[in-house]
C-alpha positions as CSV (number, residue, x, y, z in Angstrom):
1,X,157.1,134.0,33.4
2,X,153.9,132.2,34.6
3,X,153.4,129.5,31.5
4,X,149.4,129.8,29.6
5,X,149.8,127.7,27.1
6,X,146.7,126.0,25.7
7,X,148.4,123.4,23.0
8,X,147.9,119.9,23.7
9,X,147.9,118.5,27.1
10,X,147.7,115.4,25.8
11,X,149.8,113.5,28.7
12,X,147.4,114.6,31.5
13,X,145.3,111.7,30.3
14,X,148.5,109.5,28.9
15,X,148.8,105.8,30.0
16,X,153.1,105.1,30.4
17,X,154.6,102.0,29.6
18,X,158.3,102.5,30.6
19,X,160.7,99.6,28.8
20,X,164.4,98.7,27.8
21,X,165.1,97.9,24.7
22,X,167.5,95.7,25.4
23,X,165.4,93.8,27.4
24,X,162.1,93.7,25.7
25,X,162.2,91.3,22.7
26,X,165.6,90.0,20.8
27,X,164.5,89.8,17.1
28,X,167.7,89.2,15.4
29,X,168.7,85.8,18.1
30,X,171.8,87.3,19.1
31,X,170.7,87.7,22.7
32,X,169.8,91.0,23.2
33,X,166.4,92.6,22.6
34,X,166.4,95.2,19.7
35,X,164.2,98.3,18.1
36,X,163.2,95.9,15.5
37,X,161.6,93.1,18.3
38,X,160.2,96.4,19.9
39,X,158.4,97.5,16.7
40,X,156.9,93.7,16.3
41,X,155.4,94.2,19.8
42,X,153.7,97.9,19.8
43,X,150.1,96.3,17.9
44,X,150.2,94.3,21.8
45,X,151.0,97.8,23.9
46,X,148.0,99.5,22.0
47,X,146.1,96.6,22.6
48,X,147.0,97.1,26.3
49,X,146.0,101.0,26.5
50,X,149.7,102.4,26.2
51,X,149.3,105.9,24.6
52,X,153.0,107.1,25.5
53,X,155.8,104.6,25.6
54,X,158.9,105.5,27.7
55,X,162.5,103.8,26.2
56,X,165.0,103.8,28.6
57,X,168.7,104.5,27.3
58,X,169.3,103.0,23.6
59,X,172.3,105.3,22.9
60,X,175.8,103.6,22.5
61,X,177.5,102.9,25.8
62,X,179.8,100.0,27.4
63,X,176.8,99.2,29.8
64,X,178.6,98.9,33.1
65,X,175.3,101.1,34.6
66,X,172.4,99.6,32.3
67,X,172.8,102.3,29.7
68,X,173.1,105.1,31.6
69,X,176.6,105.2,30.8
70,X,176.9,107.2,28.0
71,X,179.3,107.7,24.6
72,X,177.2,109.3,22.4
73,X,173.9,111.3,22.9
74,X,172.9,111.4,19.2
75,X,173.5,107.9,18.8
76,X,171.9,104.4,18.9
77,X,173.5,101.5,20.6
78,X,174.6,99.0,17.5
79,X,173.3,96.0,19.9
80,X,170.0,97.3,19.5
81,X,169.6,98.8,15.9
82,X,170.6,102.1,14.0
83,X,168.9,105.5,13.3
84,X,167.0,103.9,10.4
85,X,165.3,101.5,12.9
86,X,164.8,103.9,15.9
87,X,163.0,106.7,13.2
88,X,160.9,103.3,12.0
89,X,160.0,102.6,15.5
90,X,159.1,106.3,16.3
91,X,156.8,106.3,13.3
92,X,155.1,103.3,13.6
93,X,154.2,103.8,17.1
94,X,152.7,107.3,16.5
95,X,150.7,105.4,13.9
96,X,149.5,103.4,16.4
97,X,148.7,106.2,18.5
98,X,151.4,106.3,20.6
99,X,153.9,108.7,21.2
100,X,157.2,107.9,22.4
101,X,159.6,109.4,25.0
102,X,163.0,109.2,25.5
103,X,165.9,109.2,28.6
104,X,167.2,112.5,28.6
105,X,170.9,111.6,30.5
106,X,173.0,114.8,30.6
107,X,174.2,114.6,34.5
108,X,177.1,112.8,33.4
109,X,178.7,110.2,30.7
110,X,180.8,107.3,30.2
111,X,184.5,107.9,31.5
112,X,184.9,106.3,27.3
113,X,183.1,109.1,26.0
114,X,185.5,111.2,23.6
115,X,184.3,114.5,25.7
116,X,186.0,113.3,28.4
117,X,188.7,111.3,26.9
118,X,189.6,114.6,25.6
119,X,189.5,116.5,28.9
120,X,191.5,113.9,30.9
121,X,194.5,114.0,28.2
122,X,194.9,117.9,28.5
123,X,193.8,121.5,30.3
124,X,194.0,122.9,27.3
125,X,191.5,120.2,25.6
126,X,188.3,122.4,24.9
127,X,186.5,119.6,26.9
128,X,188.5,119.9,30.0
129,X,185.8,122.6,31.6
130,X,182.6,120.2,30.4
131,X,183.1,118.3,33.8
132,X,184.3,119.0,37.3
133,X,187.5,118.6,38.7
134,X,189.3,119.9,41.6
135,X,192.8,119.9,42.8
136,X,191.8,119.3,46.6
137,X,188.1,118.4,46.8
138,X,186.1,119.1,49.9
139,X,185.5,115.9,52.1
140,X,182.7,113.8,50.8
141,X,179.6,113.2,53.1
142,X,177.8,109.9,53.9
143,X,174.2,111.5,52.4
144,X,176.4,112.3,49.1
145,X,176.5,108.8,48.2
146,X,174.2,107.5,45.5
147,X,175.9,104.0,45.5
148,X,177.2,103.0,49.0
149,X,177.9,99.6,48.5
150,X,180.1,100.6,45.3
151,X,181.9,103.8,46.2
152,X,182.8,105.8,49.1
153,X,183.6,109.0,47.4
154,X,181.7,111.1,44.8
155,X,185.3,112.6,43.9
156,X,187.9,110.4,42.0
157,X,191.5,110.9,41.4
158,X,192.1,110.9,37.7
159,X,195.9,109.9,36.9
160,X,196.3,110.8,33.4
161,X,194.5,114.6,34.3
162,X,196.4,115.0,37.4
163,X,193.2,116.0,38.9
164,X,190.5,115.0,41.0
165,X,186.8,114.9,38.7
166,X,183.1,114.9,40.3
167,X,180.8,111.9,40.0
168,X,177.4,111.8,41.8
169,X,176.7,108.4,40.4
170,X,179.4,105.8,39.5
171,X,183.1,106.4,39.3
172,X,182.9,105.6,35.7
173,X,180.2,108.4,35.4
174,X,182.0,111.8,35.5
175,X,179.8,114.9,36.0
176,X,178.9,117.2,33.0
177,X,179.3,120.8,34.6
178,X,176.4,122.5,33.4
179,X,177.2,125.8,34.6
180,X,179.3,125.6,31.4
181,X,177.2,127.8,28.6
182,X,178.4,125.3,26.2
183,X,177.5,122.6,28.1
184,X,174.0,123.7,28.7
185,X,173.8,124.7,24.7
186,X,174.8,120.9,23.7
187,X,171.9,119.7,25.9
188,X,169.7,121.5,23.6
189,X,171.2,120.4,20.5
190,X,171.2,116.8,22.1
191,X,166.8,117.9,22.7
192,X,166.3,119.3,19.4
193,X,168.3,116.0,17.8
194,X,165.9,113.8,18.9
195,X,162.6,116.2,18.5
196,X,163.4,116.5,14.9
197,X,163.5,112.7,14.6
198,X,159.9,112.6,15.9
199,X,160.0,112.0,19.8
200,X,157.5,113.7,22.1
201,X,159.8,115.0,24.9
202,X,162.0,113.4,27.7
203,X,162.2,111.5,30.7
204,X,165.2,113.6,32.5
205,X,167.1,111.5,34.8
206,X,168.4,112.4,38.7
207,X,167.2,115.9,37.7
208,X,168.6,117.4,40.6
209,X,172.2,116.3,40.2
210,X,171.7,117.2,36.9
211,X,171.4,120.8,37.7
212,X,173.6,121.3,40.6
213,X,176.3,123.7,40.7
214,X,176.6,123.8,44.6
215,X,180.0,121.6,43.9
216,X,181.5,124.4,42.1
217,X,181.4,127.1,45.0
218,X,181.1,129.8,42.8
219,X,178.3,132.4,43.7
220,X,178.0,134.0,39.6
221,X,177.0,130.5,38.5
222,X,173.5,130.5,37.2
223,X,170.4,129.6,39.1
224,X,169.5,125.7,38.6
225,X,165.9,126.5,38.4
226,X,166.5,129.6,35.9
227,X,168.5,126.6,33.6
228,X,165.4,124.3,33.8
229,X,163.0,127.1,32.9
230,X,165.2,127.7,29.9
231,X,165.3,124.3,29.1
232,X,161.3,124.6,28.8
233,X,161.4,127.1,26.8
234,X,163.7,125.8,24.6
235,X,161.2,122.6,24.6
236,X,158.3,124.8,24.2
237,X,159.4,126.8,20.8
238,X,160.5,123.4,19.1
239,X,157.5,121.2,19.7
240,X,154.4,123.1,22.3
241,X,153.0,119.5,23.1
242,X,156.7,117.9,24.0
243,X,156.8,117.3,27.8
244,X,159.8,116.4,30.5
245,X,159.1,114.4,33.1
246,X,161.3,114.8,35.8
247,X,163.1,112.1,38.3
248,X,162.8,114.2,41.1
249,X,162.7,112.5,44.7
250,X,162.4,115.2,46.9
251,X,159.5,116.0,49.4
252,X,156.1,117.2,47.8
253,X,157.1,120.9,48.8
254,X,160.6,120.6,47.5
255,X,159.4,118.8,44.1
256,X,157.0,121.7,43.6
257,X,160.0,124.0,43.1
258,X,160.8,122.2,40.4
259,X,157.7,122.4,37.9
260,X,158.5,126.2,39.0
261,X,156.1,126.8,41.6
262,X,152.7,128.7,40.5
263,X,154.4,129.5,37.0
264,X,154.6,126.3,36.4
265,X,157.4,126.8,33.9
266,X,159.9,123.9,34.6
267,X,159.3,120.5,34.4
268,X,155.9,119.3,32.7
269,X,155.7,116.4,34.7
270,X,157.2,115.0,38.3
271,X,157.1,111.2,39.3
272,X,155.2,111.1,43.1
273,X,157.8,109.1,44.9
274,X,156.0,110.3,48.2
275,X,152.9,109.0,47.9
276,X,154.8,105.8,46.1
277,X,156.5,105.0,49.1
278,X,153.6,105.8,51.7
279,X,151.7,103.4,49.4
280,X,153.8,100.7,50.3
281,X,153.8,101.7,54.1
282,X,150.5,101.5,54.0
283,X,150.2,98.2,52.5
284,X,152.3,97.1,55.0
285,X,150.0,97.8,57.7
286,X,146.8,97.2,56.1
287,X,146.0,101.3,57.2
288,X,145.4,103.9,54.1
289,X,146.3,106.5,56.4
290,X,149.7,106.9,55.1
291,X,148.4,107.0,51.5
292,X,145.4,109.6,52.6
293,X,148.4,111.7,54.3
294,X,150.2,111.9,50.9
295,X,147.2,112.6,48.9
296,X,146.2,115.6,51.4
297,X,149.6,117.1,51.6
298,X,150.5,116.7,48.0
299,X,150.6,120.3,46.3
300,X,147.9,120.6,43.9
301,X,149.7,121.7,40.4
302,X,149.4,124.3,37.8
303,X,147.0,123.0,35.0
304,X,149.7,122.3,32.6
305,X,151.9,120.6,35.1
306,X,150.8,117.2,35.9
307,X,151.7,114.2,39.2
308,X,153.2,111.3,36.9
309,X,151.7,107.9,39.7
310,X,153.7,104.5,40.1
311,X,153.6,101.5,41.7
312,X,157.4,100.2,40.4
313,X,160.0,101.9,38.3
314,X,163.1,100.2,37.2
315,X,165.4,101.6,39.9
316,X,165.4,100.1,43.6
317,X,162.0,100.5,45.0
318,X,163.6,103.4,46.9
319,X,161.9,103.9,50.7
320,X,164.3,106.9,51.4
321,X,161.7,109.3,52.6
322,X,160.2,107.3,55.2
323,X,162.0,107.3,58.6
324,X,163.7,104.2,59.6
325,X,161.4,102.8,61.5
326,X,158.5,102.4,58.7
327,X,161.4,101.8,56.6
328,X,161.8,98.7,59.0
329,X,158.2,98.2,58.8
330,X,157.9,98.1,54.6
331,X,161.0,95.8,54.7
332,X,159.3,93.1,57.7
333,X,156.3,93.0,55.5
334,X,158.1,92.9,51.8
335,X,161.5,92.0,51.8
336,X,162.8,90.6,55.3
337,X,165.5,88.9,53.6
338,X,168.7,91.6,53.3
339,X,169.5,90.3,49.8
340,X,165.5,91.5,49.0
341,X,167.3,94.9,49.8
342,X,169.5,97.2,48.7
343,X,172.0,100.4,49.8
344,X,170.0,100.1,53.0
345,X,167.0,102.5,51.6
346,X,165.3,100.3,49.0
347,X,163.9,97.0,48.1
348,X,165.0,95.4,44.7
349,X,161.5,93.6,44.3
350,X,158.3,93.9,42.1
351,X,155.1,93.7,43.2
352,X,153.1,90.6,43.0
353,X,156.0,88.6,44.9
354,X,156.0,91.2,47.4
355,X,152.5,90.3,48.1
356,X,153.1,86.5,47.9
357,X,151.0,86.5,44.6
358,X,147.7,87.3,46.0
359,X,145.7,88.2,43.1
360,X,143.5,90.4,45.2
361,X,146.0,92.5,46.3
362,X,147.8,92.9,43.3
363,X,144.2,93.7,41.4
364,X,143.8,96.4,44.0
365,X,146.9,97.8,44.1
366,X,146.7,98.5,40.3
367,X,143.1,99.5,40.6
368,X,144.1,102.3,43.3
369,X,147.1,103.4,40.8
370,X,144.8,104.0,37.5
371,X,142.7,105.8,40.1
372,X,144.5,108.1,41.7
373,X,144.3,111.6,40.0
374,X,147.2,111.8,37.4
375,X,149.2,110.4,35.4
376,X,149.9,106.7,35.1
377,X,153.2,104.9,34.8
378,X,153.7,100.9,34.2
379,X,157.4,99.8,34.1
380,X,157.0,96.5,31.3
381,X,156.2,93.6,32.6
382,X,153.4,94.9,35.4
383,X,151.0,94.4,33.5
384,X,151.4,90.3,33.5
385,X,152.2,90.0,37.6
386,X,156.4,89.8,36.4
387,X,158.2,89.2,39.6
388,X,162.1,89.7,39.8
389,X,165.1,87.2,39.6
390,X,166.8,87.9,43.1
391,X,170.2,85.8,42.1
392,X,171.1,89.0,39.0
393,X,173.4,91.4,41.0
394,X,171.4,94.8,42.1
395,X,168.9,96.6,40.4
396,X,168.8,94.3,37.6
397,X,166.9,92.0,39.6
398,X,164.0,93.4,38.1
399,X,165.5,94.4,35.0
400,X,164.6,91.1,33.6
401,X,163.7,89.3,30.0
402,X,160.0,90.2,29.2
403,X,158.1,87.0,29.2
404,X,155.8,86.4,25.8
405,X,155.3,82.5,26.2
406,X,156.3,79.2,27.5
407,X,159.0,78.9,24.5
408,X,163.0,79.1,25.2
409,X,163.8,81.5,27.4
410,X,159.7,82.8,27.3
411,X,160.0,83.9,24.2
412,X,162.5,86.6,25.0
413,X,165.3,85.7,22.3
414,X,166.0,82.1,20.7
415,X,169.6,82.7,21.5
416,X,171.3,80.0,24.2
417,X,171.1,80.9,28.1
418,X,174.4,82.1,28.5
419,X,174.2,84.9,25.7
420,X,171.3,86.8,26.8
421,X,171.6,90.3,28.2
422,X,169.3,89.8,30.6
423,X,168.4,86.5,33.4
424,X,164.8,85.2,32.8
425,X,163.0,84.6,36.1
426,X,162.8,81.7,37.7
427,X,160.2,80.0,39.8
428,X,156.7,80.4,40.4
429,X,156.5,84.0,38.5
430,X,158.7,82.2,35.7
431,X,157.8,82.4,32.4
432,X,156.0,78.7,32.5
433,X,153.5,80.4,35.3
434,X,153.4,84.1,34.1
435,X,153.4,85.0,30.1
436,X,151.6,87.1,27.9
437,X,150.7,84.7,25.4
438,X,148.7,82.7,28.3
439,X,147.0,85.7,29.7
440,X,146.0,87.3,26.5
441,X,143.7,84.1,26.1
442,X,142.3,84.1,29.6
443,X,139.7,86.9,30.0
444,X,140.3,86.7,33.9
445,X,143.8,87.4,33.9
446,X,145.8,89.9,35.4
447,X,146.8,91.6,31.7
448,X,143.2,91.7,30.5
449,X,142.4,93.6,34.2
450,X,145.1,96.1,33.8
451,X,144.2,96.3,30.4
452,X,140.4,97.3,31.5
453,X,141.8,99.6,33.9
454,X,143.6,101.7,31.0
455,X,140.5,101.5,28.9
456,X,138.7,103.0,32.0
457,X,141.2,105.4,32.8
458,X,141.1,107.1,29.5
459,X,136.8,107.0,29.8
460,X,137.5,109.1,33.0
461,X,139.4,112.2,32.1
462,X,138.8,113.4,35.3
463,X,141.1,111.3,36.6
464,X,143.9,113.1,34.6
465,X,142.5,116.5,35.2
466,X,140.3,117.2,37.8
467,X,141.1,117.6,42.0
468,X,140.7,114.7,44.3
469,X,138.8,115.0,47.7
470,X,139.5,112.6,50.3
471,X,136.4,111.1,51.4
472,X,135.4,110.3,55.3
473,X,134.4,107.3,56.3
474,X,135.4,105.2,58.8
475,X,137.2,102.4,58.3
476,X,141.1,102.9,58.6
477,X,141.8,100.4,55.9
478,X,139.8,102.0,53.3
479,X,140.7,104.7,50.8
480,X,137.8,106.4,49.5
481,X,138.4,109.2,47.4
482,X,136.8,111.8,44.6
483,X,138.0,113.4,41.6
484,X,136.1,116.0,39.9
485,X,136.8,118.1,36.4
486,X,133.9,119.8,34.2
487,X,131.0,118.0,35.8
488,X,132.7,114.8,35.6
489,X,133.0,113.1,38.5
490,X,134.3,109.4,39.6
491,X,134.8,107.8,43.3
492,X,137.0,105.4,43.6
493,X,136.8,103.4,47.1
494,X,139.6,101.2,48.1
495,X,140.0,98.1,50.8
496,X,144.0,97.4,51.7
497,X,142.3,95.4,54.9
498,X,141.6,91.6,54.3
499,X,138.2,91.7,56.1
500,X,135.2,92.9,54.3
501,X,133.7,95.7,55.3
502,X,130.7,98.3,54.4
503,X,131.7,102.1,53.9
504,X,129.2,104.5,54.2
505,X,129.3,107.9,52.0
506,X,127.8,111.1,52.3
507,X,127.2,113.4,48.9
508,X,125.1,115.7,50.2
509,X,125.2,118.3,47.2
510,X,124.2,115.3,44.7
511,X,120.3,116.0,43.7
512,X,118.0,113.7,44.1
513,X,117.8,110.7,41.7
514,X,121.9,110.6,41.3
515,X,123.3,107.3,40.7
516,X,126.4,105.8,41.6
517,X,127.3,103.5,38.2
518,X,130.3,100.7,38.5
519,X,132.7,101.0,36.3
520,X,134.7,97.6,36.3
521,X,131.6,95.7,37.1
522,X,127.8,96.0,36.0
523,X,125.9,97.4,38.7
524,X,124.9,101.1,39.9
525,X,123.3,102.3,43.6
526,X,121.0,105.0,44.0
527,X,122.0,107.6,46.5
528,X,119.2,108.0,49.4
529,X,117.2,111.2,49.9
530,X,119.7,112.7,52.1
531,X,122.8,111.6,49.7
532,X,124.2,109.2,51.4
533,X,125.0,105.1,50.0
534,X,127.0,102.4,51.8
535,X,129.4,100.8,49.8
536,X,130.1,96.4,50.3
537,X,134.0,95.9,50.1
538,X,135.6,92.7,49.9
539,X,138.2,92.0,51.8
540,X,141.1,93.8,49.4
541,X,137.9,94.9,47.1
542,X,137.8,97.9,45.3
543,X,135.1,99.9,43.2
544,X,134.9,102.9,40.5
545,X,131.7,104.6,40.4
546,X,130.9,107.1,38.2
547,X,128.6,109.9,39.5
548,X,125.4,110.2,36.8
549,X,123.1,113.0,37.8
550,X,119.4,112.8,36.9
551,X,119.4,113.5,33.2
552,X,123.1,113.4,32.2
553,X,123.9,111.9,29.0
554,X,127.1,110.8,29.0
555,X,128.6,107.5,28.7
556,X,128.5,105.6,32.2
């Protein structure tokens, strides 16, 4: 049933600001950030431009996967605070004008969590069908493997059940089998949990996995995508504005199956890891042609389904989808050293060390991100230039202590080195170098940029609404590109080259007198009488310009 609902779309325009609790700001000194150091902190994310803030996992777990290891779904992790605290923070952010979404986890739990506890010790056990398990399990294959350099099955031999149970992830991490009505119906009592306690949908995790049944070989099981249209319904009678955003990292065809095609009755929003990771391939060679490849062949969505943009998440910087030699290419230019890189596919690096702290690039790079038609994501510590602490094992290299000053441990936590949850970086993007207490006084720094950006963004609701047109021109390096959306209209024009350059642009349906008007500068150029301007680029330059027609009124 093709979706027409006209509530509000308020995360077409949404600025994200993904964090970890646990990571974020320790306000108690035991060591470990808390919902109580989060809630000190959200005056400085609406100071940034943050209008939807992303938690990652706070529920109660032994954290051998970050959190993502679940015991309880309606719970919060004592570490980090109690219901009292996480309703507090939920309020107080909406005050500030920020709504909050949470992980929505439901591929699998902790092998602790009393569901499966309960299934192991019996078939009789009510939850012995809520996961997968198989007496002799068909061989596993290579591409199966989320984790290579940790397992080499995604079956495991369970003594105590005397059977064999599915996990895509971790062996710790046994698969929920959602073909199981009750399963599915506990998912959206687990949805409706945290809805009535004031959150505005879900980021839903490995959403593929999540809705697989292919394991089960059993042709009368549901159809995934007739579960996720249900779950959207379900989402859509308890709160019209609530949203998932989906992990899906698929190609663009593939991914638009999941929103639900021209029905657009899925998933609200999908994260573009294609155009992510042709970002970076294009970066690597100084050519936007990759880029203007992904932008051309990315399907344009229904109007209430939305692209959710990123330049980092907190995951491996995954490369999957390019071939292995611009695989090869990404990791020469970004991460040449193996222990830069991870399960072969990804890099586990942020940005600004990537590109050896060149302030131009970095500017750029976010400029083209807040530009790009959609939604934007930051993952906490972008905003600053945080780089990542390659000596913590895996991922959590850039799953470090956010860094507020110069103080112990940059402000992070008081607590003594060896108790914190997280490493703080060290070296040149160390808290001594990189903090937000430093850059919050320095009106040329990186945070007051990115902050300018957001404030920019939000200006330009085209941006979140309208369709982009790649521009011609010829210079490879350059991206020059228009959105459009109710007479609203912004170019944004893009150098990844380090040599300057002048792009010329045609607008030959503009009338006569049109300007083009900066947007991150002062300064505005006149179209000539046949429509066309020439832009000057810096080497690694960028410009917004905001198309004002004779006699329009609105804000440039």
């Amino acid at each position: 049933m093709k979706i027409t609902d006209t509530s509000d779309l308020w995360w077409k325009t949404a600025v994200v600001y993904c964090l970890d609790v646990e990571t974020f700001l320790d306000w108690d000194g035991d060591g470990t950030g808390d919902v109580a150091g989060l809630v000190q902190r959200l005056d400085y994310l609406a100071e940034l431009g943050v209008t939807c803030l992303w938690l990652m996992p706070f529920y109660p777990t032994p954290d051998r996967d970050d959190g993502y290891d679940i015991t309880d779904f309606y719970g919060v992790d004592p570490r980090l605070g109690n219901h009292g605290d996480i309703v507090e923070l939920f309020r107080t952010a909406n005050d500030r004008g920020i709504r909050v979404i949470v992980d929505l986890v439901v591929n699998h739990t902790s092998d602790r969590h009393p569901w499966f506890r309960s299934a192991r010790a019996s078939r009789s056990s009510r939850y012995r069908d809520w996961y997968v398990w198989s007496d002799d399990p068909p061989p596993t294959k290579p591409s199966d493997i989320v984790f290579p350099d940790q397992e080499t099955s995604i079956w495991q031999w369970d003594d105590k059940a005397g059977q064999h149970y599915l996990h895509r992830f971790y062996r710790h991490q046994p698969d929920l089998n959602v073909s199981n009505p009750a399963v599915r119906d506990e998912i959206a009592k687990v949805m409706g949990f945290w809805l009535s306690l004031g959150v505005s949908g879900f980021r839903v995790d490995a959403v593929p996995f999540f809705i697989e049944t292919a394991q089960l070989h059993d042709e009368s099981l549901p159809d995934p995508h007739t579960y996720l249209k249900t779950l959207r319904a379900f989402l859509s009678r308890r709160q019209g504005d609530a949203i998932m955003l989906g992990e899906v990292n698929l190609a663009h065809d593939q991914q638009y199956e999941f929103v639900g095609g021209d029905d657009g009755d899925e998933l609200t929003m999908l994260f573009d890891f294609i155009t992510m990771q042709r970002l970076y391939l294009a970066l690597a060679r100084a050519d936007a042609e990759p880029l203007v490849e992904a932008l051309r062949d990315r399907p344009e969505l229904p109007r209430h389904c939305q692209w959710a943009t990123f330049v980092r998440n907190h995951d491996e910087l995954t490369l999957d989808k390019l071939d292995d030699d611009e695989r090869a290419e990404v990791f020469a230019a970004f991460g040449p050293d193996p222990d830069m890189q991870i399960y072969g596919r990804g890099l586990r690096r942020r940005l600004p060390p990537m590109l050896d702290g060149d302030p131009r690039r970095i500017r750029m790079v976010y400029s083209l991100l807040f530009s790009l038609p959609g939604t934007p994501v930051l993952f906490y510590g972008e905003e600053i230039g945080m780089g990542e602490e390659l000596s913590a094992e895996g991922r959590s290299a850039v799953r470090t202590a956010m860094q507020w000053n110069t103080h112990r441990n940059g402000g992070f936590s008081e607590a003594a080195p060896s108790r914190l949850a997280a490493p703080v970086v060290e070296g040149a993007f160390g808290p001594e170098h990189v903090n937000v207490e430093a850059q919050r006084r320095d009106p040329s720094s990186l945070l007051r940029f990115v902050t300018l950006l957001a404030q920019r963004y939000r200006e330009a609701p085209e941006l979140g609404w309208g369709a982009m047109e790649v521009l011609d021109q010829p210079h490879r390096s350059v991206l020059a590109h228009r959105t459009s959306h109710d007479g609203a209209s912004t170019i944004a024009v893009h150098n990844l080259g380090a040599e300057a350059c002048t792009v010329p642009l045609q607008l030959a349906d503009e009338p006569e007198g049109t300007r083009l008007v900066d947007q991150l500068c002062d300064g505005a150029t006149e179209l000539d009488a046949r429509g066309r301007v020439e832009l000057e680029l810096e080497g690694y330059g960028f410009r917004w310009l905001r198309v004002v027609n004779p006699g329009d009124r609105r804000l440039t």
